[in-house]
C-alpha positions as CSV (number, residue, x, y, z in Angstrom):
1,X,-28.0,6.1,-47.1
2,X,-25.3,3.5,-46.7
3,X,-22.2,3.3,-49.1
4,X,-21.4,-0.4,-50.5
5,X,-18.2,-1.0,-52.3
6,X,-19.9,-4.0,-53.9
7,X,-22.5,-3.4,-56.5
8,X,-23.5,-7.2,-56.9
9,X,-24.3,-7.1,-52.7
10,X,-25.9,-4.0,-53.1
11,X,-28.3,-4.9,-56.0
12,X,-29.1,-8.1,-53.6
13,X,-29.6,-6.7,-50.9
14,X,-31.5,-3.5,-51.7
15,X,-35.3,-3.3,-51.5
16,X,-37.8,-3.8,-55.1
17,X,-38.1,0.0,-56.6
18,X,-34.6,1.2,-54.5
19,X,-32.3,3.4,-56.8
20,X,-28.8,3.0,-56.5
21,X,-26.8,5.9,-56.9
22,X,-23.0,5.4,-57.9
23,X,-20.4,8.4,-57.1
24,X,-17.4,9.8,-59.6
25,X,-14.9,7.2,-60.1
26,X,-14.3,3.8,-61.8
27,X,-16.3,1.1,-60.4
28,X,-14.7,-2.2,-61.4
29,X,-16.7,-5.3,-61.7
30,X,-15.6,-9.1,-60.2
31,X,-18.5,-10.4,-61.9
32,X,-21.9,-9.5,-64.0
33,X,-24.4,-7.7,-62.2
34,X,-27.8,-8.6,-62.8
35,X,-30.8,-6.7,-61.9
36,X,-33.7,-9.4,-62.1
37,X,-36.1,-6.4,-59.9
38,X,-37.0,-3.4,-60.6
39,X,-34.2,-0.8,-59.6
40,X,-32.8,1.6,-61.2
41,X,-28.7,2.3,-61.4
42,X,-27.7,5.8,-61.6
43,X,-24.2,7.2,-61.7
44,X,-23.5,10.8,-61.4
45,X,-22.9,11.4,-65.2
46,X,-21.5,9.7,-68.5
47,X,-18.6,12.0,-67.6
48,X,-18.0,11.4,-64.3
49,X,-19.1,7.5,-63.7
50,X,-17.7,4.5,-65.2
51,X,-18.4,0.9,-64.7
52,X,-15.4,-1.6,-66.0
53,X,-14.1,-5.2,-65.7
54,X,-10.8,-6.4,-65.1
55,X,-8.8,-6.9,-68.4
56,X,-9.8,-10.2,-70.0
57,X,-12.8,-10.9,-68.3
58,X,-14.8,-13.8,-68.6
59,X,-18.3,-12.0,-67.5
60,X,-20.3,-9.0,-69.2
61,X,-21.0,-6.0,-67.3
62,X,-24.9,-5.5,-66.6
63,X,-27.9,-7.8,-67.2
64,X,-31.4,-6.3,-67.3
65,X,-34.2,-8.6,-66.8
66,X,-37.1,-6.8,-65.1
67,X,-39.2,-4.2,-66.8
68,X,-38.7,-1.6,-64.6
69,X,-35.0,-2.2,-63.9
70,X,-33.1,1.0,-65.0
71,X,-29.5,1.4,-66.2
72,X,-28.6,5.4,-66.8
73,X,-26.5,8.4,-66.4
74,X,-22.7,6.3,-66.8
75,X,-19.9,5.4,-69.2
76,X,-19.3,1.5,-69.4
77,X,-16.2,0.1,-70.8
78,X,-14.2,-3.2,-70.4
79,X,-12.2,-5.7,-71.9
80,X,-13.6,-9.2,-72.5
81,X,-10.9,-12.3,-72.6
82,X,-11.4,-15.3,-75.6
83,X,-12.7,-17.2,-72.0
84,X,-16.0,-15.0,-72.3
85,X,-19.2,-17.2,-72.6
86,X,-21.8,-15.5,-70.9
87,X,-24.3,-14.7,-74.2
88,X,-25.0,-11.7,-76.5
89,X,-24.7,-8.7,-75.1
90,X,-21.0,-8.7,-73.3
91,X,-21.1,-4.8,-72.0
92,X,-25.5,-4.7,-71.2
93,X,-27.8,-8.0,-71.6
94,X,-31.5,-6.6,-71.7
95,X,-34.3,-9.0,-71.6
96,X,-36.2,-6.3,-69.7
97,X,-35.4,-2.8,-68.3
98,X,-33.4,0.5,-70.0
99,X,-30.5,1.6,-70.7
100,X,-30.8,4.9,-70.8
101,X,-28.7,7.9,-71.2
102,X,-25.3,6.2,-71.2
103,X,-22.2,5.8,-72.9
104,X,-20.5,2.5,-74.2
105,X,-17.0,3.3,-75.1
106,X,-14.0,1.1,-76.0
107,X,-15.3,-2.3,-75.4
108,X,-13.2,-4.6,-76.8
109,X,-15.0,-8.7,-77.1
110,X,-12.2,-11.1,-77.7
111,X,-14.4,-13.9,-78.3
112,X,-17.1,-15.0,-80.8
113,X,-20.1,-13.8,-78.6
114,X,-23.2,-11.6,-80.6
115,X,-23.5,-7.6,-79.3
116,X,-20.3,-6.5,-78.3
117,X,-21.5,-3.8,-76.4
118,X,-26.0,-4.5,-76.3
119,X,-27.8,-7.6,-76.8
120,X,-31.2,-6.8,-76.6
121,X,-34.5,-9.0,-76.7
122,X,-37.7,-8.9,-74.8
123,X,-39.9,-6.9,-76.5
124,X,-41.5,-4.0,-75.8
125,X,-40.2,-4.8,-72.2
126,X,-36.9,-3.7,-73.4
127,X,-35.4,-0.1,-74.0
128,X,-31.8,1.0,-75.1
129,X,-32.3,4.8,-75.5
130,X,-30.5,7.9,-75.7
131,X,-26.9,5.8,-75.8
132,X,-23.7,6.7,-77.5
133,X,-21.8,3.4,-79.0
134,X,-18.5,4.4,-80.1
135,X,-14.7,2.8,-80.0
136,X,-16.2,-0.9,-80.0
137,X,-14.1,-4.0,-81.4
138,X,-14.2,-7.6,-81.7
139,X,-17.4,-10.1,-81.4
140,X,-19.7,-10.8,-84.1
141,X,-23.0,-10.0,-85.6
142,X,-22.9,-6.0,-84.8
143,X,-21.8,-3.7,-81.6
144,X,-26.0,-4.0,-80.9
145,X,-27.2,-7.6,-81.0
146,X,-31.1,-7.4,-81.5
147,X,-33.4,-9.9,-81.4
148,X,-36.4,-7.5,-79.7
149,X,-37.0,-4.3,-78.0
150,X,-37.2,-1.2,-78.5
151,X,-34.1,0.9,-79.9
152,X,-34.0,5.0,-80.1
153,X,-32.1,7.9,-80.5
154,X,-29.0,6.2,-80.2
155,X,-25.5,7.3,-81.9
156,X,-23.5,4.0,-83.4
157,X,-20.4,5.3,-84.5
158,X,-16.7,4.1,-84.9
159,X,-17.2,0.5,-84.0
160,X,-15.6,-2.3,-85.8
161,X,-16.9,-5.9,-85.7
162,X,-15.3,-8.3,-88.0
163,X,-18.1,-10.3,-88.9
164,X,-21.5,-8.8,-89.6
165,X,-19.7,-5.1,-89.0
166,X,-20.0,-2.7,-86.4
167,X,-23.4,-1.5,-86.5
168,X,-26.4,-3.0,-85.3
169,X,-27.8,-6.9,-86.3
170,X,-30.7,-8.5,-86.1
171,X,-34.5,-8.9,-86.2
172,X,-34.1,-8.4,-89.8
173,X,-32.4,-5.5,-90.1
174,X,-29.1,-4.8,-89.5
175,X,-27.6,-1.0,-90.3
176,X,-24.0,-0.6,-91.3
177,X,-21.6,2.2,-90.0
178,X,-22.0,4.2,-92.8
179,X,-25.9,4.2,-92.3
180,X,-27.0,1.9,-95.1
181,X,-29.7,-0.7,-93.9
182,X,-30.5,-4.0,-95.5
């Protein structure tokens, strides 16, 4: 095993089907980290393993665009400046791959980008399961941006989103906070 203090190096430079396993701490983020392969990211816990940006950033966190890339086992959190531009989705981007078994906490959008924490397309190629959304602000259309995939046994809670609200938009259906779908 060899320990890398840059994820974006690491997720370069490690072979198709590697897993890399983050430790306890904060891991802050200089730019989005996209996983166009299939490997999986696994932190030690939601509890225990957090992936952030520095305030005001201009980048999301994670973008998933291989079917068997995996995301799971972390807390994610950040703070995105009115300079953000890089597409739905500012906390995870999947176009293929899981999130799985993670937390999105306090994610604040200061922009008008779609999904302030997911924006999900894809498919059936893409997965956001088994993830806690909670303490979300700012963007628009919903804290989950959908436009395809598959979403389950997720918790949407406490999010606010000033236009479209905080719960999840798109594919024609969007569900409020409260629980109400239209």
């Amino acid at each position: 095993e060899t320990a890398l203090t840059d994820l974006t190096l690491a997720v370069r430079l490690v072979p198709n089907e590697a897993t890399i396993r983050l430790l306890e701490g904060t891991h802050r983020l200089s730019s989005r980290v996209t996983i166009s392969r299939g490997i999986q990211l696994v932190g030690a816990g939601c509890d225990k393993t957090v992936v952030t940006c520095e305030a005001n950033s201009s980048h999301g966190l994670i973008a998933l665009g291989h079917a068997n890339s995996v995301v799971r086992d972390l807390t994610l959190t950040g703070n995105f400046g009115k300079s953000y531009a890089d597409g739905a989705g500012a906390g995870v981007r999947i176009t293929a791959g899981q999130l799985v078994d993670c937390r999105m906490t306090n994610l604040t959008l200061n922009a008008s980008a779609n999904g302030t924490a997911v924006g999900i397309s894809g498919g059936r190629a893409s997965r956001l399961s088994r993830v806690e959304i909670c303490g979300c602000s700012g963007g628009q259309y919903g804290t989950i941006y959908s436009s395809g995939g598959a979403i389950d046994d997720c918790l949407v809670h406490d999010n606010t989103v000033p236009t479209a609200g905080g719960g999840v938009w798109g594919a024609g259906i969007y569900v409020d906070t409260d629980g109400s779908a239209t």
